[in-house]
C-alpha positions as CSV (number, residue, x, y, z in Angstrom):
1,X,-17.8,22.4,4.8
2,X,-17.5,25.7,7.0
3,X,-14.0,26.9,7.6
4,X,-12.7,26.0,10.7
5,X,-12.2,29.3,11.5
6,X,-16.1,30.1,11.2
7,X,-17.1,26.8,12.6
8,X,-15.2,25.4,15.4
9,X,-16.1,21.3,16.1
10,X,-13.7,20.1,19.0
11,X,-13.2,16.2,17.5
12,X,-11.3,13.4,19.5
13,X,-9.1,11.7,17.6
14,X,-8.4,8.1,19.5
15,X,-5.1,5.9,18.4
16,X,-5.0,3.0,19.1
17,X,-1.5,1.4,20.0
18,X,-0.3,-1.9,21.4
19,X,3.1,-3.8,21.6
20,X,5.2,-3.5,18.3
21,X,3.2,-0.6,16.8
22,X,4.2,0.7,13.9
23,X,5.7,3.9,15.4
24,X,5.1,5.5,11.7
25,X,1.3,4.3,12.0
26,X,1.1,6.7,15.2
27,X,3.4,9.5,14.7
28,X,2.1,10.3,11.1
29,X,-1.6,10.4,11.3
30,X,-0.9,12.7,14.7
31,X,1.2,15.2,13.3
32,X,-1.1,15.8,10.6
33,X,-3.8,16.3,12.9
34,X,-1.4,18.2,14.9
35,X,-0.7,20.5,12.3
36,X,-4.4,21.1,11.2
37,X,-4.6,22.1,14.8
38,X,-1.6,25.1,14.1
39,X,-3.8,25.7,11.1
40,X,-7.3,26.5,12.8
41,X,-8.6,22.9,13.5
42,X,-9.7,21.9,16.5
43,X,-8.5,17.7,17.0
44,X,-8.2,16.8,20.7
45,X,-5.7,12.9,20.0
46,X,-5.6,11.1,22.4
47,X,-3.6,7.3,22.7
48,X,-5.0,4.3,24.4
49,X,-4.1,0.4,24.5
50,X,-6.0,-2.5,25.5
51,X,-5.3,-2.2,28.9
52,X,-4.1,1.3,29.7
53,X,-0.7,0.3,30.2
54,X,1.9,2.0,28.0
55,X,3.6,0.5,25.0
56,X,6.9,-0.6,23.4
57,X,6.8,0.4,19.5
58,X,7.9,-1.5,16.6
59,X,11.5,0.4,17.2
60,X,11.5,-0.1,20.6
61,X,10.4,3.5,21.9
62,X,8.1,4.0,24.6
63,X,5.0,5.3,24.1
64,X,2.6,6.4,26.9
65,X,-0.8,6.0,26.7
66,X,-4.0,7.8,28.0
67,X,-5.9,4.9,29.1
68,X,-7.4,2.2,28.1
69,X,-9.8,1.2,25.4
70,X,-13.1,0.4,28.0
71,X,-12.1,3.7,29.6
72,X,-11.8,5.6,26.5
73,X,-14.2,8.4,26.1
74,X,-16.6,8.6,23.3
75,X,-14.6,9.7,19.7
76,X,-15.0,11.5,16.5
77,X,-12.8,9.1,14.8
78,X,-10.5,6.0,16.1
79,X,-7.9,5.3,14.0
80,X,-5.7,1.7,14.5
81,X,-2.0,1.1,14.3
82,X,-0.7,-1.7,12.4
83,X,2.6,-4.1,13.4
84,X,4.9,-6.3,11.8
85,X,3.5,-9.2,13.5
86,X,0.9,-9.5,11.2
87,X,-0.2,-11.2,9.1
88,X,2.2,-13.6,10.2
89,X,0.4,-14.2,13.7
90,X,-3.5,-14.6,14.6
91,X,-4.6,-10.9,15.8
92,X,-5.2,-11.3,19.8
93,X,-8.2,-12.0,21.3
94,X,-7.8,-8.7,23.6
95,X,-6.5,-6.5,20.4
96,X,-9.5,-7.1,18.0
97,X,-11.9,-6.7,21.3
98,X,-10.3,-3.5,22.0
99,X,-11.2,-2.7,18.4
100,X,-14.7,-4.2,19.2
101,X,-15.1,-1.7,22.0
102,X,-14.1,1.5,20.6
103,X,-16.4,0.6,17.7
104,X,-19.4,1.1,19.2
105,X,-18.3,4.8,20.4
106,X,-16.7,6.7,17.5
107,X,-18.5,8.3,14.5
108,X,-15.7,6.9,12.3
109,X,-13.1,3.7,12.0
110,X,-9.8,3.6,10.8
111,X,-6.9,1.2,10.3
112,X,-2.9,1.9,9.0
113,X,-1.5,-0.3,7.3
114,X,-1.7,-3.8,8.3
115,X,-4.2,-2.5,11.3
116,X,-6.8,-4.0,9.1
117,X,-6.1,-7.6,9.7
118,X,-7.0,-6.3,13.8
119,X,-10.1,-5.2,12.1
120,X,-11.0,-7.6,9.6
121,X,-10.1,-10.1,12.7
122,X,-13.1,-7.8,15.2
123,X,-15.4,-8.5,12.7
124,X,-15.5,-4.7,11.2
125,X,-14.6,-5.7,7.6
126,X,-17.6,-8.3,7.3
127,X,-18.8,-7.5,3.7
128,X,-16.9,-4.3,3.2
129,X,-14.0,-3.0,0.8
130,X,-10.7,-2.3,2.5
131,X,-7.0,-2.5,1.7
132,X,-3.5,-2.8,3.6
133,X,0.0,-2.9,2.5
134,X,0.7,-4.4,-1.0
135,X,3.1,-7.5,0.7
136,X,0.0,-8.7,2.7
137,X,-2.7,-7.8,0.8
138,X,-3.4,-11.4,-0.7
139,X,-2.9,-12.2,3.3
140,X,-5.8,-10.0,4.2
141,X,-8.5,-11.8,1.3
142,X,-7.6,-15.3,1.9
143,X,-7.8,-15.0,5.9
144,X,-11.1,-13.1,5.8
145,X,-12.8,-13.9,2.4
146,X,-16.0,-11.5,3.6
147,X,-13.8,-9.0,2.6
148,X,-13.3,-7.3,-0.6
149,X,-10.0,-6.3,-0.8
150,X,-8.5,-3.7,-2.9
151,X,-4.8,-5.2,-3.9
152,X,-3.7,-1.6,-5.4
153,X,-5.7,1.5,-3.1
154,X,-3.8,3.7,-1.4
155,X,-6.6,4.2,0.9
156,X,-10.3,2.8,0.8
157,X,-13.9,4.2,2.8
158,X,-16.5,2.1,3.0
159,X,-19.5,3.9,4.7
160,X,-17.6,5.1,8.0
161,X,-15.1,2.6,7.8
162,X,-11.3,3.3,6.4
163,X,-8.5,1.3,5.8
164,X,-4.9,2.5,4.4
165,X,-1.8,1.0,2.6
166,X,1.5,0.7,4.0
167,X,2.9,3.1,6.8
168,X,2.9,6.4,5.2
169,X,-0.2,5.8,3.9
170,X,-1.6,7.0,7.0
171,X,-0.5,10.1,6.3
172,X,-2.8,9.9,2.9
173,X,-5.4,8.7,5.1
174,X,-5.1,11.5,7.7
175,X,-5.2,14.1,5.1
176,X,-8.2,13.0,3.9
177,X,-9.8,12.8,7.3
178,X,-8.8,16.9,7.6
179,X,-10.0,17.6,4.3
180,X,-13.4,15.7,4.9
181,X,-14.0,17.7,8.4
182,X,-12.4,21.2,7.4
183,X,-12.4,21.1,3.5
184,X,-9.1,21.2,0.5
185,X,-8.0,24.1,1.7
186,X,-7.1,23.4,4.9
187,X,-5.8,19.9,4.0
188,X,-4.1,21.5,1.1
189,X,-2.1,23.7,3.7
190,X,-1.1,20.8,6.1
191,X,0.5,18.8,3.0
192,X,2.2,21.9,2.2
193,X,3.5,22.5,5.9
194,X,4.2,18.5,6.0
195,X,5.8,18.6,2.5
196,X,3.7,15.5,1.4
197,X,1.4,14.8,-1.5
198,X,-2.5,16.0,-0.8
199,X,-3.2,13.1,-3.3
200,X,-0.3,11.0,-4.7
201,X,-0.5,9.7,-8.2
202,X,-1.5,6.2,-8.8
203,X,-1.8,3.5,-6.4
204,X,0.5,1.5,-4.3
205,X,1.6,-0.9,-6.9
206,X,4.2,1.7,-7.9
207,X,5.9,0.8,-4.8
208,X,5.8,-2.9,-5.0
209,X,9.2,-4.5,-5.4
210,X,9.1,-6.1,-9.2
211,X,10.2,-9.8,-9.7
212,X,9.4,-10.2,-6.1
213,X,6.3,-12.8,-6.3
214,X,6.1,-16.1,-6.0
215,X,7.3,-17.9,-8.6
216,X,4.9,-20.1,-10.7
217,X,4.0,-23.7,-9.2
218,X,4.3,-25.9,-12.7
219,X,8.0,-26.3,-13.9
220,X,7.0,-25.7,-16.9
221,X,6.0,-22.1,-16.3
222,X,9.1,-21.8,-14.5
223,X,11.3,-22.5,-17.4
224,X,8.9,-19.9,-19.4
225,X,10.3,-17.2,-16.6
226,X,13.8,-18.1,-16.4
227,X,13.5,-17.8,-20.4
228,X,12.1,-14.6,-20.3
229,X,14.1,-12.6,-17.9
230,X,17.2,-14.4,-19.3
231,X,16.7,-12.7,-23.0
232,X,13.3,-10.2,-22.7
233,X,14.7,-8.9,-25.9
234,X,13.7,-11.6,-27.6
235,X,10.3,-12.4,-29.4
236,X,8.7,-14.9,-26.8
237,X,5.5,-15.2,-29.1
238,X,2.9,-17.3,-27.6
239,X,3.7,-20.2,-30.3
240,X,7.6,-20.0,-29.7
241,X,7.0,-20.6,-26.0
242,X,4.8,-23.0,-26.8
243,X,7.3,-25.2,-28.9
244,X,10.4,-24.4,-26.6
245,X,7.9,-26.5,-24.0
246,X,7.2,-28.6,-26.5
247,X,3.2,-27.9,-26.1
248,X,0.3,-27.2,-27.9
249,X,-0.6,-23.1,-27.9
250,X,-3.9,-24.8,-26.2
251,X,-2.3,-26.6,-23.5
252,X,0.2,-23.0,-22.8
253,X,-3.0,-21.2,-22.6
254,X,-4.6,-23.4,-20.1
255,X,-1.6,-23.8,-17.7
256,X,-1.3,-19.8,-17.7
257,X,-5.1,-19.4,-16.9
258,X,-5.2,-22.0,-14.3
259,X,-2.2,-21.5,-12.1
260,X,-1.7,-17.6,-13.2
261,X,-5.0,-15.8,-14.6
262,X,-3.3,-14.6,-17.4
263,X,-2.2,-15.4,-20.4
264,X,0.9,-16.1,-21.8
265,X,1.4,-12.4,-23.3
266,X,0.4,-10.4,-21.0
267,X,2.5,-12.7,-18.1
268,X,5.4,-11.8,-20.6
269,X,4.3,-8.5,-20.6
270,X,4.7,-8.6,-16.8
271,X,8.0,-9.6,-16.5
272,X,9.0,-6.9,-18.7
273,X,7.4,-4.3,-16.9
274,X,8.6,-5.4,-13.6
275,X,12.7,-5.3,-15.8
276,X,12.1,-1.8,-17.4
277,X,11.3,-0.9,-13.3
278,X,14.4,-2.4,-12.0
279,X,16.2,0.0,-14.9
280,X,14.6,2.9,-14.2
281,X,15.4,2.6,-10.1
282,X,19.0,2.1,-11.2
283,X,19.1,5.1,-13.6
284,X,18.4,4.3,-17.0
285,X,16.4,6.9,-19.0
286,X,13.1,5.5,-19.9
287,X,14.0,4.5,-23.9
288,X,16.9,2.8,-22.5
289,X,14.5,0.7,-20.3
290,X,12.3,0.1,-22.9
291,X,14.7,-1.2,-25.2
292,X,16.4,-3.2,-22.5
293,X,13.2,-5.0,-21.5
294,X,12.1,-6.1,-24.4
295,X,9.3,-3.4,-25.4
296,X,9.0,-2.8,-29.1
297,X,9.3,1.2,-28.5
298,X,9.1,4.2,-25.7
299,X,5.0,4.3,-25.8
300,X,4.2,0.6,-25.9
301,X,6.3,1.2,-22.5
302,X,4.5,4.1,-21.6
303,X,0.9,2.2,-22.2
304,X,1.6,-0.4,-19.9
305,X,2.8,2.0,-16.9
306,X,-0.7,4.2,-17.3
307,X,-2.1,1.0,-17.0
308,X,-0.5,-0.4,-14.2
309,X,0.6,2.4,-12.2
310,X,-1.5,5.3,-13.5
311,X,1.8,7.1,-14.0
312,X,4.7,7.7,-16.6
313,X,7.9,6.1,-17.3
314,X,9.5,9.5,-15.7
315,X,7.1,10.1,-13.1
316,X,7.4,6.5,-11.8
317,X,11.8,7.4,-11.9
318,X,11.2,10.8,-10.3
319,X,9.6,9.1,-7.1
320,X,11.6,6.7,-7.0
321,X,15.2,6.6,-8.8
322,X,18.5,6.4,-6.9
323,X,19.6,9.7,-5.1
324,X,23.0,8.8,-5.7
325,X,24.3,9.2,-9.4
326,X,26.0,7.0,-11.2
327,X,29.8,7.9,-12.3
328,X,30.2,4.5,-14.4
329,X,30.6,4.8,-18.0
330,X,28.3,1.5,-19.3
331,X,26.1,2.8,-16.8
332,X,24.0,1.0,-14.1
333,X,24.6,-2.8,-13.9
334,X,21.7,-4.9,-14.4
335,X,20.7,-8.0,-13.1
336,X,17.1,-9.4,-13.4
337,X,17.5,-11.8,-10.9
């Protein structure tokens, strides 16, 4: 890729926005095009909505528009917002035909966030990978089982079509977007200016909440919970949970695989992780968190973050530990519940 400076491509960038926008969807994609444009880029960004009229955002700020989405003019790359109200509510007939419309006139698609259910909903995701934020995410697969959703991507392409995590992860998105049209370098430079990651570590599990899923259907599998996060110190072998249910190590096995798609060690595993997470967010020091949730030592600890995050004990804390210290002398309180 030539240097913009060399090779000057005048690309439209089109956003899409509607009623209860994710004002973060449109502000942070367009400010990193915006800056690529300080840098030597050449992005023209325009704003449409379904019918030209202009929009109230997700915090209630007014956002005019350009036009509308059958007036738009052909674009390099047309990049959708996403809003609160989905999943929770079907996508509108006019919003996913919108989508439908700018399709057909843009070298490249994009969604933020949970934008994708507007495209998954158009028809756009039919037999495609995509992702969206973490809480919706099992949303997205069961509504539109055609698409092959990645749970844990921070972003995702798929031929000309890309779909993003969670709010700022249009800002990953975005970035990439420069870096494909002007190369690193210049995508290198807008992080810098923006003060952002060019590529963050690991993938958007590392900012799910832990001990936040639903829990287990069979009350059975509910008392192995409660007993785990009660005492994770303890030994919780497969055959000691089995007894305290008074079951066969058979019959655990099989109630784990069919409700959970696990078994029972690594489910115990998981509970710990998601503890030694809750103590590093309050300020514990990574051995302490270890030892707290039940993990024989510091590296069986470490294992299972690489694992499931991609990242260490003390990266994961240096993202995302308290910014306010702790004066207490026990330290942090802790409450897995």
């Amino acid at each position: 890729m030539n240097h913009p400076e060399t090779d000057p491509v005048g690309r439209t960038v089109v956003i899409l926005v509607y009623d209860g926008a994710k004002l973060l969807d449109v502000a942070g994609p367009a400010d990193v095009f915006g800056e690529a444009n300080r840098l030597g880029a050449d992005y023209r960004i325009a704003l449409v909505s379904p019918d030209g009229a202009d929009v109230i955002t997700s915090v209630g700020i007014r956002v005019a528009v350009d036009g509308d989405a059958e007036l738009a003019a052909d674009a390099d790359t047309v990049i959708v917002a996403g809003a609160d109200a989905y999943p929770s509510t079907r996508v509108p007939s006019h919003l996913a035909d919108a989508v439908r419309t700018l399709s057909v006139r843009t070298r490249r698609l994009a969604s933020i966030c949970t934008g994708a259910f507007i495209l998954a909903e158009a028809g756009l995701l039919d037999g495609k990978r995509a992702t969206t934020h973490w809480k919706v995410a099992q949303a997205l697969a069961s509504r539109y089982p055609q698409t092959a959703v990645d749970l844990d991507a921070i972003y995702v392409r798929d031929g000309e079509t890309y779909t993003s995590a969670g709010v700022s992860a249009g800002i990953d998105l975005a970035l990439a977007l420069v870096e494909e049209d002007y190369g690193a370098n210049l995508s290198r430079d807008v992080a810098r200016a923006l003060v952002v990651y060019l590529q963050r570590a690991g993938g958007q599990s590392q900012f799910s909440a832990p001990l936040q899923g639903a829990p287990p259907r069979t009350p059975a599998l509910r008392r192995i919970v409660d007993l785990v996060v009660a005492d994770p110190t303890a030994r919780h072998t497969q055959a000691e949970l089995a007894e305290h249910l008074n079951v066969s190590t058979r019959h655990l096995s099989r109630l784990f695989r069919d409700e959970l798609s696990t078994t029972p060690t690594r489910y115990v595993e998981s509970i710990r992780f998601d503890i030694a997470r809750s103590l590093l967010d309050q300020g514990y020091n990574a051995t302490e968190a270890a030892e707290r949730a039940g993990f024989p030592s510091y590296e069986s600890l470490r294992r299972v973050f690489s694992r499931e995050l991609g990242i260490s004990p003390a990266a994961y804390q240096r993202r995302f530990r308290t910014s306010q210290p702790d004066d207490s002398e026990d330290g942090p309180a802790f409450s897995p519940r």
